[in-house]
Backbone bond lengths (Angstrom), bond angles and torsions (degrees), N, CA, C in turn:
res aa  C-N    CA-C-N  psi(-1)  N-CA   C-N-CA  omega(-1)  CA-C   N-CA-C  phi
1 X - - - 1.459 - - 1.523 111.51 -
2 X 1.470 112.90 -28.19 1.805 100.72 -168.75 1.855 89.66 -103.59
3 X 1.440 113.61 35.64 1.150 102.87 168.51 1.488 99.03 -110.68
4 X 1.502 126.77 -20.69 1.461 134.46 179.82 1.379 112.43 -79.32
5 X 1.534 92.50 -30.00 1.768 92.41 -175.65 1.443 100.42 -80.01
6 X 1.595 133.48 -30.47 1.257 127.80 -160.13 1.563 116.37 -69.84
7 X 1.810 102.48 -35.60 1.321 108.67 -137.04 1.784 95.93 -133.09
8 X 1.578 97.77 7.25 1.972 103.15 -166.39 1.847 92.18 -51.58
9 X 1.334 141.50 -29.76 1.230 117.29 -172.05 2.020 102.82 -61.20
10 X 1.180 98.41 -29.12 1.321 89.94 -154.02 2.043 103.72 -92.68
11 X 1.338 121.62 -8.83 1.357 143.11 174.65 1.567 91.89 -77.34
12 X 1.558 141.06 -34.94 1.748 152.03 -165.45 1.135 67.50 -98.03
13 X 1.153 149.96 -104.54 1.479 124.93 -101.09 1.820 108.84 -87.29
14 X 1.788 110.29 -16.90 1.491 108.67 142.22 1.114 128.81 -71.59
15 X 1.110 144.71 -21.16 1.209 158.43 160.70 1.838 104.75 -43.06
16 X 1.167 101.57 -53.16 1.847 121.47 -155.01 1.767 93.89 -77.27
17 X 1.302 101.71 -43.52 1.442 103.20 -175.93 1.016 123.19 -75.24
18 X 1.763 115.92 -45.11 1.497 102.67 160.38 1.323 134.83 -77.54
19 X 1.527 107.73 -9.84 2.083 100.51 153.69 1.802 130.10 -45.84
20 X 1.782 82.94 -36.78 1.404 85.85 -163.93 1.727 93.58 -91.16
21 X 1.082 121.64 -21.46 1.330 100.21 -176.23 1.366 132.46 -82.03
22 X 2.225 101.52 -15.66 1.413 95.10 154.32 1.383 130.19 -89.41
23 X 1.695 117.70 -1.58 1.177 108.70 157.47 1.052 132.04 -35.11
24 X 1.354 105.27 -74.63 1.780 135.29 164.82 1.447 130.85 -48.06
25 X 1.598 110.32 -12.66 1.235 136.57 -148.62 2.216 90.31 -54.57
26 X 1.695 103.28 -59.44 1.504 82.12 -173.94 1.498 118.39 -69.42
27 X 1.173 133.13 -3.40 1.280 119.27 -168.91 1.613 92.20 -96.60
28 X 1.375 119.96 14.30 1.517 121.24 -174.81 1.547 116.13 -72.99
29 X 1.599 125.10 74.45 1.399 133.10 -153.14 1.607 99.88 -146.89
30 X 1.065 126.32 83.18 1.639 127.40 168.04 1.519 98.35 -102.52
31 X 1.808 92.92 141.48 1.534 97.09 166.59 1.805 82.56 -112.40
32 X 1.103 73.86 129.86 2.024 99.62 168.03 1.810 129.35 -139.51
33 X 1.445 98.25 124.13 1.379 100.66 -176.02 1.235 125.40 -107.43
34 X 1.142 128.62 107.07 1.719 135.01 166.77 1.464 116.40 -30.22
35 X 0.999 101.06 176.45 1.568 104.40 -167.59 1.017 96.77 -111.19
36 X 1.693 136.06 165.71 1.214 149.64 -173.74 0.969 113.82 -55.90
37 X 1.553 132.88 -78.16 1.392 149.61 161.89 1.602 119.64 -75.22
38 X 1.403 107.46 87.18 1.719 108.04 176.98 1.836 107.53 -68.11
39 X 1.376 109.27 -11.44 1.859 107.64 -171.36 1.669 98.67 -79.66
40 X 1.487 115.27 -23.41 1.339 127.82 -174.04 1.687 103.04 -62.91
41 X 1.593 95.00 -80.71 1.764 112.17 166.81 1.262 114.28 -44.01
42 X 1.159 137.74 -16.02 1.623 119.57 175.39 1.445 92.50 -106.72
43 X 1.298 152.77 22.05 1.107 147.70 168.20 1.781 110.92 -99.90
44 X 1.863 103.86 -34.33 1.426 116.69 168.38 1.580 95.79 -73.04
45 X 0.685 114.04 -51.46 2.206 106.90 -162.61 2.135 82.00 -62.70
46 X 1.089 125.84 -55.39 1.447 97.83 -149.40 1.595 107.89 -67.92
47 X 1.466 113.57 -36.92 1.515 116.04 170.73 1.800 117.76 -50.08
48 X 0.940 97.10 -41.23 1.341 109.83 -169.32 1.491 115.82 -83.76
49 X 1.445 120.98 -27.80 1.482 129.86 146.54 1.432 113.99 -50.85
50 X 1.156 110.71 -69.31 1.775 124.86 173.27 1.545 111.55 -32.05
51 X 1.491 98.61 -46.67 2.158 79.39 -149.96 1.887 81.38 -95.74
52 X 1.377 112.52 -18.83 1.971 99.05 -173.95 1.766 85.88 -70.02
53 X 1.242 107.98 -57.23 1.893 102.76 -169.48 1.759 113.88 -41.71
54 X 1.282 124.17 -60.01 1.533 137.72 156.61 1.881 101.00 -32.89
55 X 1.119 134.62 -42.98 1.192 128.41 -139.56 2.042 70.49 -105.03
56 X 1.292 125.05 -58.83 1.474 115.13 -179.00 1.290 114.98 -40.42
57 X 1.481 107.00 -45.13 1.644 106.85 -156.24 2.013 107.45 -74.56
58 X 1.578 102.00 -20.12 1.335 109.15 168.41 1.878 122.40 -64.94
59 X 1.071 91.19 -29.17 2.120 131.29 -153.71 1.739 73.52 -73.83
60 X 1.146 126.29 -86.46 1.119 136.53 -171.71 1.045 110.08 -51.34
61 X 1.308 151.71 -70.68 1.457 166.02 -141.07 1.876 87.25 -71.18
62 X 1.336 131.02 -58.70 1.265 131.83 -170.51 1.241 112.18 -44.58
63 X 2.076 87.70 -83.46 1.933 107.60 173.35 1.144 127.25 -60.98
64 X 1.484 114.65 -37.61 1.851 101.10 169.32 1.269 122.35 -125.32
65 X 1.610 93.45 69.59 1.417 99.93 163.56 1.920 128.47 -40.67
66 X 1.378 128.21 -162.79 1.263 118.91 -163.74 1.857 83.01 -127.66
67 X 1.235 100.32 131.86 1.277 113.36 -171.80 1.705 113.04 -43.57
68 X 1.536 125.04 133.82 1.141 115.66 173.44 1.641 135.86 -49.16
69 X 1.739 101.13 -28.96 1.271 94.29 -176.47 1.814 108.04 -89.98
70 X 1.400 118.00 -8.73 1.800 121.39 141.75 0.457 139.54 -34.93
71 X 1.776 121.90 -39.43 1.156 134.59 -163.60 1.670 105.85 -103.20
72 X 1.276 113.81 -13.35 1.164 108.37 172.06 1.068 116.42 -113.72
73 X 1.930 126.74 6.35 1.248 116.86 141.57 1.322 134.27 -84.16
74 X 1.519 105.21 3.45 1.184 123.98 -162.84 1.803 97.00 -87.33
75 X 1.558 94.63 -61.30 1.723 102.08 166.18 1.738 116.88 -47.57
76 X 1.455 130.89 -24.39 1.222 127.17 -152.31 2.055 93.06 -91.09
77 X 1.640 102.62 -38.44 1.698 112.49 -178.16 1.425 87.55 -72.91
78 X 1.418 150.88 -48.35 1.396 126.37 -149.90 1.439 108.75 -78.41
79 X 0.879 107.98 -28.13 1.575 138.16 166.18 1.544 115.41 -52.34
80 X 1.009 101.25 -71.09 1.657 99.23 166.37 1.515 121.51 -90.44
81 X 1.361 115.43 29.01 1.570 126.12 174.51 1.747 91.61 -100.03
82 X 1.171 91.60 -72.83 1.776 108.59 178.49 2.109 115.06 -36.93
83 X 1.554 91.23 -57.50 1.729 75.95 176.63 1.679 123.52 -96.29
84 X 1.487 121.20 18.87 1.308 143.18 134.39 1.296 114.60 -51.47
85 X 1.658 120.56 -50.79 1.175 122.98 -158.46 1.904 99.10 -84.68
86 X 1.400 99.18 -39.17 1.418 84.65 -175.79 1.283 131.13 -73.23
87 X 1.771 101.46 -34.48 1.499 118.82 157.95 1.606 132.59 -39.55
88 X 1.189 113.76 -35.49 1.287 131.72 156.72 1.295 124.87 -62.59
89 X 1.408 112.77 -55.48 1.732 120.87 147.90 1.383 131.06 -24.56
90 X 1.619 115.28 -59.91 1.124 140.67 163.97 1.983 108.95 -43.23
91 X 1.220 97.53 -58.31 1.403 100.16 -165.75 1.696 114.24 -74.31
92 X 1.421 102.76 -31.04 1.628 105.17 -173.45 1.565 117.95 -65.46
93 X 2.063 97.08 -19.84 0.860 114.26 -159.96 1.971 104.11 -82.65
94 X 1.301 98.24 -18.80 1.286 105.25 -167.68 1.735 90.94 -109.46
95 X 1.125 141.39 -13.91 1.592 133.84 141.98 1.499 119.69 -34.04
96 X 1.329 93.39 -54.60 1.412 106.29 -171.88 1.794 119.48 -68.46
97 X 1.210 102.79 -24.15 1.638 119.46 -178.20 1.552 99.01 -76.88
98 X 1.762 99.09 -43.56 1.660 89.84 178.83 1.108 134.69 -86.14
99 X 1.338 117.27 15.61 1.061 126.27 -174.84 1.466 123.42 -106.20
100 X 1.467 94.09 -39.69 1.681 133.23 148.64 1.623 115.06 -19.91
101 X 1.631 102.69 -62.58 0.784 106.51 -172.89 1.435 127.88 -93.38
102 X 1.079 106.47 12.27 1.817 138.39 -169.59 1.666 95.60 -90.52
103 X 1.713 102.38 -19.66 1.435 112.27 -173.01 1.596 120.12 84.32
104 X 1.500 109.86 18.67 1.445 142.51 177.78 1.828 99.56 -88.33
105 X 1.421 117.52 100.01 1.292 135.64 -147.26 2.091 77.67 -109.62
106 X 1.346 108.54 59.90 2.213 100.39 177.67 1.995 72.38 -110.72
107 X 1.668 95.35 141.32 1.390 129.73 -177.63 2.274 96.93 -106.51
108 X 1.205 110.44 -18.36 1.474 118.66 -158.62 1.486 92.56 -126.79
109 X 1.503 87.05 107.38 1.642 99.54 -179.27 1.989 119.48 -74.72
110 X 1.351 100.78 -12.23 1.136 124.26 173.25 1.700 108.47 -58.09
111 X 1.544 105.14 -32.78 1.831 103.10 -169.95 1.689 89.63 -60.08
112 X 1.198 130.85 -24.96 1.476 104.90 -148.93 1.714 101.46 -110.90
113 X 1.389 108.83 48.26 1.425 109.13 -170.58 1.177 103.12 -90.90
114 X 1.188 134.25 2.51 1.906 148.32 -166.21 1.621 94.23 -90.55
115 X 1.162 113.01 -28.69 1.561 109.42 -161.24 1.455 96.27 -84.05
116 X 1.977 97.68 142.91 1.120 121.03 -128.88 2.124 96.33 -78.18
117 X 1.792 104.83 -34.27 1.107 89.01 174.33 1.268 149.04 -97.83
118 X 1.747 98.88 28.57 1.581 122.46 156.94 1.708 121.42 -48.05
119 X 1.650 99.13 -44.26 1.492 105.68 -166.74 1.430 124.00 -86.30
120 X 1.623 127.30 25.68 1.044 113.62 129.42 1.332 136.62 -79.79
121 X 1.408 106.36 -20.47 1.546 122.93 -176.28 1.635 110.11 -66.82
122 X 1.538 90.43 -35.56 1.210 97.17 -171.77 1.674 121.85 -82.63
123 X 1.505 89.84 -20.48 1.896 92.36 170.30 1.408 109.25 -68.91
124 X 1.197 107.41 -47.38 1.408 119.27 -168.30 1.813 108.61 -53.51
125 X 1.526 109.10 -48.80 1.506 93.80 153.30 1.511 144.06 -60.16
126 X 0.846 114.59 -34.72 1.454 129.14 173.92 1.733 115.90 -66.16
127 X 1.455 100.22 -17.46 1.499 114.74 163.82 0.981 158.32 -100.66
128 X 1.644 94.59 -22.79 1.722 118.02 113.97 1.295 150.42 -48.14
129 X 1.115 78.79 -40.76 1.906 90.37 172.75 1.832 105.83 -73.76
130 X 1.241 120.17 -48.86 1.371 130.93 -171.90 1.639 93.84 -62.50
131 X 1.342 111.64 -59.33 1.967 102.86 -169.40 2.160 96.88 -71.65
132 X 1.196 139.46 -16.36 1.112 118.16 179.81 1.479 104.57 -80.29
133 X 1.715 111.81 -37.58 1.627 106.90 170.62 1.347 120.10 -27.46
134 X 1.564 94.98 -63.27 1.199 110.35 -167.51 1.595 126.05 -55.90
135 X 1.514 119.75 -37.22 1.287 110.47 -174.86 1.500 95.94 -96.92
136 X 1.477 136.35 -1.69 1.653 105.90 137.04 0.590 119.36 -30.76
137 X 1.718 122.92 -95.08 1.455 141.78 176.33 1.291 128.41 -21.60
138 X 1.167 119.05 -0.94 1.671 132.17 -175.18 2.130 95.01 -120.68
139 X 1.497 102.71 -46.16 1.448 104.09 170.65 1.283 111.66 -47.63
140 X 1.813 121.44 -63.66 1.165 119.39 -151.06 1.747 105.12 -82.69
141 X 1.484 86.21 -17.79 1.959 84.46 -173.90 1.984 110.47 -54.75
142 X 1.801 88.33 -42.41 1.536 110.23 -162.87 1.841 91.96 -67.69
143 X 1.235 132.68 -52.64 1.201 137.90 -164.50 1.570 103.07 -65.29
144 X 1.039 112.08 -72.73 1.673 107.08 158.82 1.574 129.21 -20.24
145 X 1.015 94.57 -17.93 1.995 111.22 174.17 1.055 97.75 -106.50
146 X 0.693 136.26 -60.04 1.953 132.50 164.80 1.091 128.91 -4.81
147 X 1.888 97.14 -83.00 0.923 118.68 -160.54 1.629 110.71 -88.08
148 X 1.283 116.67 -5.19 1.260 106.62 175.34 1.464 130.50 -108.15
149 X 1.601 88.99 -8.51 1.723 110.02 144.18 1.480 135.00 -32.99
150 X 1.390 78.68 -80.91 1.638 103.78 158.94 1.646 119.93 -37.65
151 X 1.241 113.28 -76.64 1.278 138.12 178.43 1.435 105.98 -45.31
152 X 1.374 130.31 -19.19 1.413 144.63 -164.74 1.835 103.25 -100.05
153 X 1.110 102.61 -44.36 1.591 116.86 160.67 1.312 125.80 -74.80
154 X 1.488 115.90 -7.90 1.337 94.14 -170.24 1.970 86.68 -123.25
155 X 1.346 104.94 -0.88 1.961 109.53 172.29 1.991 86.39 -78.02
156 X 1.062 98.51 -31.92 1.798 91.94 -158.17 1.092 100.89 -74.86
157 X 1.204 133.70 -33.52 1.814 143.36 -162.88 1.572 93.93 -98.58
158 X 1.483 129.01 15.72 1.356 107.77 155.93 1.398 116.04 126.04
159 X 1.643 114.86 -20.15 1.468 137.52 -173.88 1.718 99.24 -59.89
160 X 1.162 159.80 118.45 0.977 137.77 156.61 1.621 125.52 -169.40
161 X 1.338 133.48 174.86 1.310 120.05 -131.01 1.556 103.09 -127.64
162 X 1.493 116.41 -52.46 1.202 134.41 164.93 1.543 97.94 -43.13
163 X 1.277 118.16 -82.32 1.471 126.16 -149.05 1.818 95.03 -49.85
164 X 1.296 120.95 -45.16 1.525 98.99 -179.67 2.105 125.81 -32.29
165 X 1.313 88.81 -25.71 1.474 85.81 -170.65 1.578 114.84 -92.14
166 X 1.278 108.17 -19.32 1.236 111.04 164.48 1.160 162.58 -121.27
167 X 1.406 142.45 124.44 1.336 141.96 -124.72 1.695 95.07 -128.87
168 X 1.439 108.94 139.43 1.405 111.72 146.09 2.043 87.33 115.25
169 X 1.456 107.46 -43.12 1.440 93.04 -172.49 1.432 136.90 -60.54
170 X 1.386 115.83 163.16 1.531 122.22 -160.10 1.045 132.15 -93.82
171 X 1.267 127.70 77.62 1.753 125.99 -143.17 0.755 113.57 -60.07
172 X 1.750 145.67 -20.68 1.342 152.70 134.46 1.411 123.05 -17.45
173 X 1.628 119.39 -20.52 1.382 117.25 -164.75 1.679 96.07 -108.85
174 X 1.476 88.73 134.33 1.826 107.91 -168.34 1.596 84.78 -60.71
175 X 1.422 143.98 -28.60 1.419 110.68 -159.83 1.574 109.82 -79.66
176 X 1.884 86.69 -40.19 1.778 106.46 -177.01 1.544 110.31 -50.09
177 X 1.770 106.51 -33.70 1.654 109.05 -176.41 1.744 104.08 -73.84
178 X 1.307 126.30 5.58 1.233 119.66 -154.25 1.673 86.85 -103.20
179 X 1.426 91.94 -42.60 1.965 100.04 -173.74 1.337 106.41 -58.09
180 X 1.032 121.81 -55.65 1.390 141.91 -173.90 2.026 106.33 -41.66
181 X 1.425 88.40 -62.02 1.681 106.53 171.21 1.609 104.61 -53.13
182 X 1.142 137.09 -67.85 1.200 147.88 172.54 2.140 99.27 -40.39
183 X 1.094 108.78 -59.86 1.150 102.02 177.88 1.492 129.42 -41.97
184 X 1.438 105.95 -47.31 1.594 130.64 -175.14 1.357 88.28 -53.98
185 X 1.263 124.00 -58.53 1.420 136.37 -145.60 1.866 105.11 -66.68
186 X 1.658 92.40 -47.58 1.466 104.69 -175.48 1.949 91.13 -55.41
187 X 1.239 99.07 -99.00 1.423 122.30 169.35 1.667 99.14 -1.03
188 X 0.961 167.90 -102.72 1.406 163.28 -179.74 1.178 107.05 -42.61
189 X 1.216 140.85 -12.51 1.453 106.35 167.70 1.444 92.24 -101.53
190 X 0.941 147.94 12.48 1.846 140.68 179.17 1.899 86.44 -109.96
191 X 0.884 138.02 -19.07 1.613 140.30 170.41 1.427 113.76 -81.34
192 X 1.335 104.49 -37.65 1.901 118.99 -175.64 1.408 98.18 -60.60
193 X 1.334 138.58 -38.68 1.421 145.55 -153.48 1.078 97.17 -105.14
194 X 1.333 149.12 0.55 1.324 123.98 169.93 1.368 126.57 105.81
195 X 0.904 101.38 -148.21 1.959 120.90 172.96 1.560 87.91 -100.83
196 X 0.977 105.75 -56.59 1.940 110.10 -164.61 1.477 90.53 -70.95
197 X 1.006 153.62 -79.60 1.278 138.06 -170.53 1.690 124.38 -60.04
198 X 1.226 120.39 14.82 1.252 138.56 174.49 1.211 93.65 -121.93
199 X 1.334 150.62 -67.07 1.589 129.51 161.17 1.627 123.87 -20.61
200 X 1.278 102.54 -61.03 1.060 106.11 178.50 1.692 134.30 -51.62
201 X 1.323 92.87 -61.52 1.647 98.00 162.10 1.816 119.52 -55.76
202 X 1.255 126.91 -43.41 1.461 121.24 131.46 1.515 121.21 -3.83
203 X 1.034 115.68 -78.21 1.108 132.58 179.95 1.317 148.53 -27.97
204 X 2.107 86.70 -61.81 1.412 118.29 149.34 1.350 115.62 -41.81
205 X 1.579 100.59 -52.49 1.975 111.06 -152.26 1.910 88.11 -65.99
206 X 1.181 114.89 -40.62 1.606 109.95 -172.50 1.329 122.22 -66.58
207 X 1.194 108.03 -38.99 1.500 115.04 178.78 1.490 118.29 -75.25
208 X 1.626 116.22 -22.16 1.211 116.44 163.18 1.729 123.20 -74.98
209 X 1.440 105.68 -10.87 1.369 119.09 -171.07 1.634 81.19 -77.67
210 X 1.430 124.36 -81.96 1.375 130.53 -163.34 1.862 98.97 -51.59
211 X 1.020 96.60 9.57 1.803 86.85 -179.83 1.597 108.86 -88.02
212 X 1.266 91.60 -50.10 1.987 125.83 175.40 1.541 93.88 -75.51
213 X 1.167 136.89 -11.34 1.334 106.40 166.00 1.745 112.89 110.42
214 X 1.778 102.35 -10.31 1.314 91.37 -171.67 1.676 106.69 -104.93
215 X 1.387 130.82 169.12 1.528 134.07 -152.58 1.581 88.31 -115.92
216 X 1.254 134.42 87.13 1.459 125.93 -178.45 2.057 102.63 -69.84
């Protein structure tokens, strides 16, 4: 369910495409021609992914920064993650001496994590860790709206990935307008992610090459 609630724009807009495409499904007949040199065109899509993705990840980083008072709850959990963590350090370390000397021969300071006055240290991490989760998860949710905004405007104004490869088609034709739509769509979400999400999908495409056998 919090995958429908998260992502329903993006569950509609598959939804929308495959209505219309089995509407249309028999008149589904494009003649389409590639371009001469596809090593050329995938050399424009990767530059051109790269420096718009680099140019997003700046776009964002400027204008929507992470709210000031975030950032200083953000500093207040790392803060008390870190001297939780060491405090705990400190103490296991002195468990272990006493135990040592009890003539308790444990090399793994980990055996004595049961002892009872570990577990404030230890809430205190887990409560840090849980509130820093959390305003990720509120970062990346909000940035993810952002960036695929953006990225949605700039597939529509012309940015795009498909169309490099192909020449000659008729933008007039409801199927060709369908590719095109599909394109935008592709094209912004490989823009929404960044540099790191443009690596990544990279990535995929390479490792499937060495899958099939070929040495990209």
């Amino acid at each position: 369910m919090r995958i429908l609630r998260d992502y329903w724009w993006l569950l509609l807009t598959l939804a929308v495409i495959t209505l219309l495409f089995i509407i249309r499904f028999e008149w589904f007949e494009v003649a389409l021609t590639f371009v001469d040199d596809p090593y050329v065109a995938i050399g424009k899509v990767v530059l051109k992914l790269v420096i718009v993705g680099a140019l997003l990840d700046q776009l964002i980083a400027v204008f929507f920064p992470e709210k000031k008072e975030t950032q200083e709850e953000r500093v207040r959990a790392e803060s008390a993650l870190t001297i939780s963590r060491e405090k705990r350090r400190i103490l296991r370390d002195e468990i272990l001496k006493e135990r040592m000397a009890n003539g308790q021969n444990y090399v793994n300071v980990d055996l004595f994590d049961d002892d009872p006055r570990l577990l404030p240290y230890e809430n205190s991490i887990v409560d840090a860790t849980n509130a820093i989760n959390k305003m990720n998860a509120e970062r990346v949710g909000f940035i993810r709206v952002v960036a695929f905004t953006i990225s949605l405007v700039l597939a529509a104004s012309g940015i795009t990935v498909i169309r490099e490869f192909l020449v000659g088609a008729n933008p007039e034709d409801f199927n060709v307008k369908l590719i095109f739509y599909l394109d935008i769509i592709l094209t912004a979400a490989l823009i929404s992610g960044g540099t790191s999400g443009i690596n990544q999908f990279f990535k995929v495409i390479k490792d499937s090459w060495k899958d099939n056998g070929v040495k990209p």
